[in-house]
Every structure is written in C-alpha cells, then in structure tokens.
C-alpha positions in Angstrom: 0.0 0.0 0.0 2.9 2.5 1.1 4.6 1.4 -1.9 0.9 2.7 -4.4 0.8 5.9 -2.7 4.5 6.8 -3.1 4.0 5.9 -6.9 0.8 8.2 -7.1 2.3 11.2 -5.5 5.5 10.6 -7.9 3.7 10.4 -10.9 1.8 13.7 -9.6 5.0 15.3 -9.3 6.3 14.5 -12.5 2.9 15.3 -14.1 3.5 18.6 -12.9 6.5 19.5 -13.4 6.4 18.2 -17.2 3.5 20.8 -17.7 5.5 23.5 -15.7 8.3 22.8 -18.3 5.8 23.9 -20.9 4.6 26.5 -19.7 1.1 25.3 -18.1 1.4 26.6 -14.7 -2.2 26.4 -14.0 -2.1 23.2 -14.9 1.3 22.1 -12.8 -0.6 24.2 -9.9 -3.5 21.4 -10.2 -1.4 18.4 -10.4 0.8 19.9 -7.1 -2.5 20.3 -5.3 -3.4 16.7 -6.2 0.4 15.5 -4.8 0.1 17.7 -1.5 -3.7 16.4 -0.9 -2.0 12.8 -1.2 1.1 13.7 1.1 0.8 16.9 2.9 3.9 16.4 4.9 6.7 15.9 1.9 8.5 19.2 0.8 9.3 18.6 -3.1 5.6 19.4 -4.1 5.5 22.8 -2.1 8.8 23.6 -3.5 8.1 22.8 -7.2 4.1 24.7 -6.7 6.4 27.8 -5.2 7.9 27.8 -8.8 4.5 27.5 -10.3 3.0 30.2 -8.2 6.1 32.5 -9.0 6.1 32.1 -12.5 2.2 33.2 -12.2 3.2 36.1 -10.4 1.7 34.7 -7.1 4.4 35.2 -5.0 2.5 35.8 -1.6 1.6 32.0 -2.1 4.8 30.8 -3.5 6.2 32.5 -0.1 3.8 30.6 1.8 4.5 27.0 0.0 8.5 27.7 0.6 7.7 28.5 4.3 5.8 25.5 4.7 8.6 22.8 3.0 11.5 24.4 4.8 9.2 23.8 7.5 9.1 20.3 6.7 12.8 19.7 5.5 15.0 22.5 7.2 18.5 21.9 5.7 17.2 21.4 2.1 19.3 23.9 0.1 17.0 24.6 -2.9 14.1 25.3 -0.7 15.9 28.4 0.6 17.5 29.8 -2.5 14.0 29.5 -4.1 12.4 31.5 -0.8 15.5 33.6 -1.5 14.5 34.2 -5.1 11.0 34.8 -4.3 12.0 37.4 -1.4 13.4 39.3 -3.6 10.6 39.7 -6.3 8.6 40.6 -3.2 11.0 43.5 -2.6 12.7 41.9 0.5 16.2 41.9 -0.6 17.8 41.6 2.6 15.8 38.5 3.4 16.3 37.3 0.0 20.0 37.2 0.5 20.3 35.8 4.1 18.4 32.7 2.4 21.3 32.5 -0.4 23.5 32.3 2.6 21.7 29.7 4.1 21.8 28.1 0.8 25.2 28.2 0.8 26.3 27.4 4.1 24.2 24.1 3.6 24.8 22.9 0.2 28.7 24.8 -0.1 30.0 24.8 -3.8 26.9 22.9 -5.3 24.4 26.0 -4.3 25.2 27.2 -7.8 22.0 29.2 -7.8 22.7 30.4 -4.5 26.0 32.1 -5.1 24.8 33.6 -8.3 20.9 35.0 -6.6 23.7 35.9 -4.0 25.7 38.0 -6.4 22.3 39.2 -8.4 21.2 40.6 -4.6 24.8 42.9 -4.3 24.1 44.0 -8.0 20.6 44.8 -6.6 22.4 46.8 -4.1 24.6 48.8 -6.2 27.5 47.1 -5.0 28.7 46.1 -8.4 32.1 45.0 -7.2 31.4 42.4 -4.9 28.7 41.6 -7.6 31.5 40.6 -10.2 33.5 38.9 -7.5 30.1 36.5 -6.8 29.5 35.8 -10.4 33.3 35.0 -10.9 32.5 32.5 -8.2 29.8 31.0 -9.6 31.4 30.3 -12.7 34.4 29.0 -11.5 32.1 26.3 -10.0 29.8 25.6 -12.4 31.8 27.1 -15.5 29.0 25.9 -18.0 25.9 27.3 -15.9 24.5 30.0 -19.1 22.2 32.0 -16.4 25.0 33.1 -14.3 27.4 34.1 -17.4 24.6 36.1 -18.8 24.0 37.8 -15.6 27.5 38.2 -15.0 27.4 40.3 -18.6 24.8 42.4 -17.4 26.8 43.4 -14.6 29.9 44.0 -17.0 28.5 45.7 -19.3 26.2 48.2 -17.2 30.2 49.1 -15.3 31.4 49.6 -18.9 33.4 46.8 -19.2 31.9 45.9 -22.6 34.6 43.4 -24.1 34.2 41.0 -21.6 30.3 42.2 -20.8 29.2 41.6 -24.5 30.9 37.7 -24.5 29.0 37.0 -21.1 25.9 38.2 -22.6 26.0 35.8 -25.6 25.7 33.1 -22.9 22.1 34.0 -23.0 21.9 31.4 -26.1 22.8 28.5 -23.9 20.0 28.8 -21.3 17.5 26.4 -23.0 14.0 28.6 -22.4 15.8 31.5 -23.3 17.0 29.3 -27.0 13.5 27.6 -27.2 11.6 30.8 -27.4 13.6 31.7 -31.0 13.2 30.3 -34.1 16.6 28.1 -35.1 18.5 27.8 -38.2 20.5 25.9 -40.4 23.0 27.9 -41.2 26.1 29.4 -38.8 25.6 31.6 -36.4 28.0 35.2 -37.9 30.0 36.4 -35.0 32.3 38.3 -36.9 34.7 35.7 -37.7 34.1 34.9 -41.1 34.0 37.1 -44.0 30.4 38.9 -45.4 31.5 39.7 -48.5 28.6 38.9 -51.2 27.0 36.8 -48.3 23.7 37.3 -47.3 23.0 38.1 -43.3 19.6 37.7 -41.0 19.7 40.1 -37.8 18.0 37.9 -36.1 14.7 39.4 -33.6 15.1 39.0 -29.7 13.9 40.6 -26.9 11.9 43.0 -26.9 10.9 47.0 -29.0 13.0 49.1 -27.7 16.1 46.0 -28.0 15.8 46.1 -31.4 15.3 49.8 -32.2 18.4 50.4 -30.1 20.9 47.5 -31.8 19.1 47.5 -36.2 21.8 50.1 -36.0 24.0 47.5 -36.8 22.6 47.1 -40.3 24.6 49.7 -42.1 27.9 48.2 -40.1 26.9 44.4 -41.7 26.1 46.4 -45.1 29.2 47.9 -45.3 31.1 44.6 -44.9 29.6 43.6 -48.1 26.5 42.0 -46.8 23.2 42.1 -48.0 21.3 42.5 -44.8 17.7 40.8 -43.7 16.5 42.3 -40.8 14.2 40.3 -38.5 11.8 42.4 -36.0 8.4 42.1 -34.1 5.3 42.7 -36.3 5.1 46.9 -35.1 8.4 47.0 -36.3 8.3 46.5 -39.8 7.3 49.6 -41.6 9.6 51.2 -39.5 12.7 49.5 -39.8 12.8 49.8 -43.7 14.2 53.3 -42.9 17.5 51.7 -41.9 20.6 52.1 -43.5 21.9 49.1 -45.2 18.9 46.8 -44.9 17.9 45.0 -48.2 14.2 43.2 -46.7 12.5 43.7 -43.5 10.4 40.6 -42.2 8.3 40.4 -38.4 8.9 37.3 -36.3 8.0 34.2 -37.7 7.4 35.4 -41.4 8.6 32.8 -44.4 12.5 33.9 -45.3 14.9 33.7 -48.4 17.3 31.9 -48.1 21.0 33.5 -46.2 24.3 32.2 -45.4 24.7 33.3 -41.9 22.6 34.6 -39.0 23.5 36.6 -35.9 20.9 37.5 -32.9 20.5 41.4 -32.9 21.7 41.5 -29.7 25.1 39.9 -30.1 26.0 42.5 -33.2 28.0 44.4 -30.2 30.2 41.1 -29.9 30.3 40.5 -33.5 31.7 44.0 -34.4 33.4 44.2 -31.2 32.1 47.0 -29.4 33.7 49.3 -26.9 32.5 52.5 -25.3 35.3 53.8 -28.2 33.5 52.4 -31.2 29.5 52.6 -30.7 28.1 53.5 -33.3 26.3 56.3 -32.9 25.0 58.4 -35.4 22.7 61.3 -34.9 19.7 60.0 -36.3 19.5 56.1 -38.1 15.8 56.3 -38.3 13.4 58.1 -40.4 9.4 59.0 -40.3 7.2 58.0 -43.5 6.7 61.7 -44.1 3.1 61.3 -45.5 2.4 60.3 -41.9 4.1 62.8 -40.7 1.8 65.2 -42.6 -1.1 63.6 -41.1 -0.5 63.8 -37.8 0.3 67.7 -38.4 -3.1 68.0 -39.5 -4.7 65.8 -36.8 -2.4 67.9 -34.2 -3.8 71.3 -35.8 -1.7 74.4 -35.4 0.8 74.9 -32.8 -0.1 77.9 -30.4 2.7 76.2 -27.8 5.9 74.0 -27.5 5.3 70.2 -27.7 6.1 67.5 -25.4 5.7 64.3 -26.2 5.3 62.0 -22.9 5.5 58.5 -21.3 5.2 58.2 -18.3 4.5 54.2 -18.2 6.0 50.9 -19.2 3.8 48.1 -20.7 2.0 47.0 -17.6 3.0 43.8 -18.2 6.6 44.3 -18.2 8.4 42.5 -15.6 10.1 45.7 -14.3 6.9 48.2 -14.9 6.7 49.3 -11.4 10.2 50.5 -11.0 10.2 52.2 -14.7 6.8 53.9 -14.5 5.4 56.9 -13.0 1.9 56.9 -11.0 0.5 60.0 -13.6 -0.6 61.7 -10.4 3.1 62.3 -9.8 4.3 62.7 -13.0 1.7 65.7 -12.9 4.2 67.5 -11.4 5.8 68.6 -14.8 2.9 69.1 -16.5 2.4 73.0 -17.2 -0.2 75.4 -19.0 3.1 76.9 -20.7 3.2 73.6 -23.4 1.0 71.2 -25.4 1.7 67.7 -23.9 1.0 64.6 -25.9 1.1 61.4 -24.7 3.1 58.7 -26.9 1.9 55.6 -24.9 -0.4 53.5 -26.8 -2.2 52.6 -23.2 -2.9 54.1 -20.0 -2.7 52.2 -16.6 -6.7 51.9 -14.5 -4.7 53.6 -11.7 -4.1 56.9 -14.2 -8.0 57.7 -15.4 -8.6 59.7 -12.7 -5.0 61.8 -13.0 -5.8 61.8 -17.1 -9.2 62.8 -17.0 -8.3 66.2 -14.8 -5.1 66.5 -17.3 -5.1 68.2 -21.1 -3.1 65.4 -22.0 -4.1 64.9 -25.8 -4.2 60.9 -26.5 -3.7 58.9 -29.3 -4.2 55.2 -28.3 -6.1 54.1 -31.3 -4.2 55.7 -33.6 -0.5 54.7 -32.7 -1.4 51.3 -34.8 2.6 50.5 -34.7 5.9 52.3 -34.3 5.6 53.9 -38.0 2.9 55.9 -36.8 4.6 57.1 -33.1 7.8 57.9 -34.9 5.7 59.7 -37.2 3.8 61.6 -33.8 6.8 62.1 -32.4 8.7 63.5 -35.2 5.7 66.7 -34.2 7.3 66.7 -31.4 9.3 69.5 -29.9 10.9 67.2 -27.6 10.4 64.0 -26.3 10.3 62.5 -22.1 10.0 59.2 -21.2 10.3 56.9 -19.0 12.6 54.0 -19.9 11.0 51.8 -22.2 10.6 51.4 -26.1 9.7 55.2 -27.1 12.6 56.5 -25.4 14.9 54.1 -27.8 12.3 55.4 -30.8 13.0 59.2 -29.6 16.9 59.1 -30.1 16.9 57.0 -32.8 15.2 59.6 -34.8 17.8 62.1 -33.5 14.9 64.3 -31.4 15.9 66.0 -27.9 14.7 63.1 -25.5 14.9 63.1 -21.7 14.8 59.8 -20.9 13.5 59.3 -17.1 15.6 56.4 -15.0 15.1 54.4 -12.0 17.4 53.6 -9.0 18.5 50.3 -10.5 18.6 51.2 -14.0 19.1 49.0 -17.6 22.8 48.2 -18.0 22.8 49.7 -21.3 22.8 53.7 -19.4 25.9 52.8 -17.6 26.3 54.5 -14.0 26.5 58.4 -12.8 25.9 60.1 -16.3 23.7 62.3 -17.5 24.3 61.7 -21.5 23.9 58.5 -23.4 26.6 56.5 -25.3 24.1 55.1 -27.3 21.7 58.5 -28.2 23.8 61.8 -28.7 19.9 63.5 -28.6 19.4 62.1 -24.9 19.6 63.2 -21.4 19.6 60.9 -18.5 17.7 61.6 -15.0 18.6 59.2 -12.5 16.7 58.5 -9.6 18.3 58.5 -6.2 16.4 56.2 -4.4 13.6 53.4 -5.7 10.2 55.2 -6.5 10.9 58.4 -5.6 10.8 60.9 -8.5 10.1 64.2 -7.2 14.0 65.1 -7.2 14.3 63.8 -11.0 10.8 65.7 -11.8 12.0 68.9 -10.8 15.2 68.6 -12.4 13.2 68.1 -15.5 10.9 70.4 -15.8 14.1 73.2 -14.9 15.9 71.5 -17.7 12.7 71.8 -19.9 12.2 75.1 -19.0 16.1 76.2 -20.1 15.6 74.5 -23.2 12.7 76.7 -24.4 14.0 79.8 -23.0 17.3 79.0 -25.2 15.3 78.2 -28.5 13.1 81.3 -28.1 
C-alpha cells in the first residue's frame, strides 16, 4: 500500500513538473494540489508549486509554499535559495540574501544558484564590485551554468566593461528557455569571424521594442562589410525599420524567409563588431518618419499655439520591471504645465491613471498609434520627447529628437552609472533616480531643464 501511494504522488510530481516545463502553470498548480492532498507532509511538491505560483506572479503563495517545505525539511538547500529568489521579487532583498547564505552554508560549492541569486542581490544593491566577485565564483564552480554568465554580462557591461560584458551576454543562447523561445537555423551563427563579402545576413529578432530599435543600428555596419542584410523584427516593427541604412528586406517574427548564409541575434551585433565605449556607433539620427504620416499627424495635431512635449510616463503594464520604470500619472503631474502642449506617446494608460488623465489636457492617441511607424511619425511633431525607460525612449533618439529619458534607481545596464548623457543617443539626457520610486528630485530637475531649453530656443 505504502509502496501505491508513493508511486501516485510521484507520478503527480512529474505530471506537474512536465507541464510546468511547458509553460502550463495552472495546470502544474492542479497536479501539485493533487500530490500535496495525497502527502501533505513531503517538501518537493511545495517547493516545485512555489515555482509555479512565481512564474504566475503569485508570490504571496509561492512565499507561503517555501515556508511551509522548509518547514518540513529545514536543511534542504534549494528550498531556501527558491524562498530567496521569491523574497526578492517581493522587494525583500535583505531577506532574499540571508536565504542565499543559508543556501550556501548548507549545500557549499553545489548552491550554484545560490552564489549567483547571491551576487544578483549585491548587484541589486549597487554594489557592483562584490557583484563581479560572486558571479566569478559561480562560474568558477559551475563554469557551464549560461544564467550566471549572462548575468555576470549584465553586470559587465552596465560598469562599462563591454569586451568581456558583450561575450558574457551571448551566454544568454545557452540557457534552453531563453534558445526555445527563438526560431533556429541551419546555417552558422555570424560572430564576426568569417567574411560577409557577397553573403547574405539575418539580424535575427530578440527581446523585446525598444532592443531592437536600439541595436538594427547594426545594419549599415553588416552592409558595409559587403553584406546584404535581412533584418528580423516584431510585427510593429516592420514599416519602421525599412528606414535603416543598409537593410535589403525587412520581415516580423516568424514570417517565411529567403534563403542566407549566416545569421547573428540582434543582440550579439556588439560582440560581432566588437564593441567598446570607443567604437559605438552612434549616429545622430538612423531612423526616419514616413513623411506622409508625418503630414497627417500635423493636421490631426492642428496648429501649434505652444511647444510640444511628447510623454510617457509608463512601461507596458505587463513588463516584468513596470513598477520600477513607471510613473503613478498623479506624480508625474508635477511637470505638467499650461506653458506647453503635452502629448502622450503611450499606446495605453494604466486603471490607476484615469482619474490623473481625466483632470489633465493630456491629448491621446491610443487608437491611432497602430505600430511604431505611426509614433515615430507623432513624435517627429514633437518639440521634444520625455519618457520613462521603455521602447519610445529608444524610438525618440533613434530619430535624432531631444529626449529626456527618465531612469530608476536600479537602471538597464545599457545607461551605464553616474551620467547624465547616453553613449548610445547623442539626442538624450539621462535623469537618474536616487532612491527606488521616488521621482520628485528627477521631476523637478526636469521640468528646470525643460524650461532652459525653451528659453534657449526662443
């Protein structure tokens, strides 16, 4: 009988976990419920619905199932790097990282995951040295772990180490969800070593709009190698991108292609070519509005009677970081003035901004901005452009308009520390936020910046 019920709460287990690999979390949840039902007092099916619960964004109840198996099993390793992992999502870094340490005090060198979450917390914490140190560690135990490499390039590259950052990075291609979510081919991946003359190139989509805005840059470098250049980007994309120098076709994700000799990920071009902080490339503008639309969107606009600002002040609400990067509206208010016209750019507005956008004069778009052609197009109207950091800002700069590009505490490793310009958008300012969520300092700063600029142009 004991010998049944072990084997039914097994296959349970693995039931679960084989849906969790693809994705069906609900589903996992279900089959967890079923295991924990049959054996309430056994850790692995608390610990494996944590992950389920987390990777639904229910980490109050992941919290709770973590509690509850190291509860059960004290000394089990995992159980408190996952608790770690799911402290920190919850904004408890501290605890987070005294649960690495636990992790690693019982498991030693095998808590791979441990001394990496470990190193993630310090990188958290702006401590970007000890950060490097942790990863370094990691690696040197587990030298093939991709995760940790790729984190470890973040970190590099965000301290403007980009040689070594940009070969971490790549490492991204060897975590297997990270490879399975891209389309594969059967030709060699192009990281600059072989020659491009009279060969034909795919830039290859990844990650997400404002990724590939920032790096189809690259096209004219491939082009000028002799390639002829496809260029691979999301759907919104499309129109857009045939403005770039260099590209032959442009094609959205998952669209039939011709036939090329080599393909590089947009994201490794940097590698490929080499980059330093010496050699971005870094043109003025690489990016150019349709101008029939631009026409239209004069006329919708009507005649200027006052400077234009384009604004976001939101991420995708979905985005896993759209907390930190957005604005509540009621406190982005702040810089909102009689003296201009402001225009919002974002193609949505958060429930919890209504009531701040229905007292505003914000003009709005939504149903209009039917893909980037059309916001480049808007925001070529634009006197100037402010934005939070997300896809629009990457759009502004591209097209070589003044940008202020709003940033939080823990910013994108791509604005590098303490400056106030951009390597990548000679059009950009940077605002940096001092201390998570608090944007009253950077507000004010802006709108005296704004104010200068007007003054000057006048």
């Amino acid at each position: 009988m004991a010998e049944q019920w072990l084997t039914a709460y097994a296959e349970l287990l693995d039931a679960g976990i084989a849906l969790a690999e693809n994705n069906q979390f609900d589903a996992a949840v279900e089959k967890y419920d079923a295991a924990i039902m049959l054996a309430p007092t056994l850790s692995p099916a608390y610990i494996n619905r944590a992950l389920a619960f987390a990777s639904l964004r229910r980490h109050a109840d992941a919290l709770v199932d973590l509690n509850r198996s190291i509860e059960l099993q004290p000394t089990l390793a995992i159980a408190y790097n996952n608790r770690g992992t799911v402290l920190r999502a919850l904004g408890d870094v501290n605890a987070a990282a005294q649960d690495y340490l636990k992790a690693i005090e019982l498991a030693g060198d095998a808590a791979v995951d441990a001394h990496g979450n470990l190193a993630t917390y310090y990188f958290d914490t702006k401590q970007y040295e000890m950060a490097c140190a942790l990863y370094e560690k990691a690696i040197a135990v587990q030298p093939n772990y991709a995760r940790t490499h790729w984190n470890f390039g973040m970190c590099l590259l965000l301290l403007g180490d980009l040689t070594r950052g940009w070969q971490e990075y790549h490492w991204r291609w060897q975590v297997p969800s990270y490879r399975a979510a891209h389309r594969s081919f059967d030709v060699p991946m192009w990281l600059g070593q072989t020659s491009l003359n009279g060969r034909t190139i795919l830039l290859q989509a990844e990650q997400g709009f404002g990724d590939m805005i920032q790096f189809c840059r690259y096209s004219a470098l491939a082009a000028a190698l002799g390639a002829r250049v496809l260029l691979e980007v999301q759907a919104g994309l499309v129109e857009l991108c045939k403005s770039v120098d260099g590209v032959s076709e442009v094609f959205a994700i998952n669209d039939p292609l011709p036939s090329f000799d080599f393909y590089c990920p947009m994201m490794s071009l940097p590698l490929a070519f080499a980059t330093t902080l010496e050699t971005i490339p870094a043109p003025s503008q690489y990016l150019t509005s349709e101008p029939i639309k631009v026409q239209k969107w004069q006329a919708k606009l009507g005649a200027k009677t006052k400077p234009r600002i384009g604004i976001v002040w939101s991420t995708d609400l979905h985005h896993q970081s759209s907390q930190s990067r957005s604005v509540p509206l009621d406190v982005f208010a702040q810089m909102l003035s009689n003296e201009y016209e402001f225009v919002s750019l974002q193609r949505m507005t958060w429930p919890r901004d209504m009531p701040a956008m229905a007292s505003s004069a914000i003009r709005r778009f939504e149903t209009d901005l039917l893909d980037f052609s059309e916001t480049a197009a808007l925001c070529e109207c634009m006197d100037v452009v402010v934005s939070v950091d997300t896809s629009v800002a990457h759009l502004a700069g591209a097209l070589g308009k003044p940008v202020y590009i709003l940033l939080h505490a823990n910013n994108d490793w791509r604005w590098l520390l303490n400056r106030s310009d951009s390597v990548w958008y000679p059009s950009a300012k940077l605002y940096r936020q001092e201390k998570m969520f608090e944007w009253d300092g950077v507000l004010a700063s802006l709108r005296a910046d704004i104010e200068r600029h007007f003054v000057g142009a006048s």
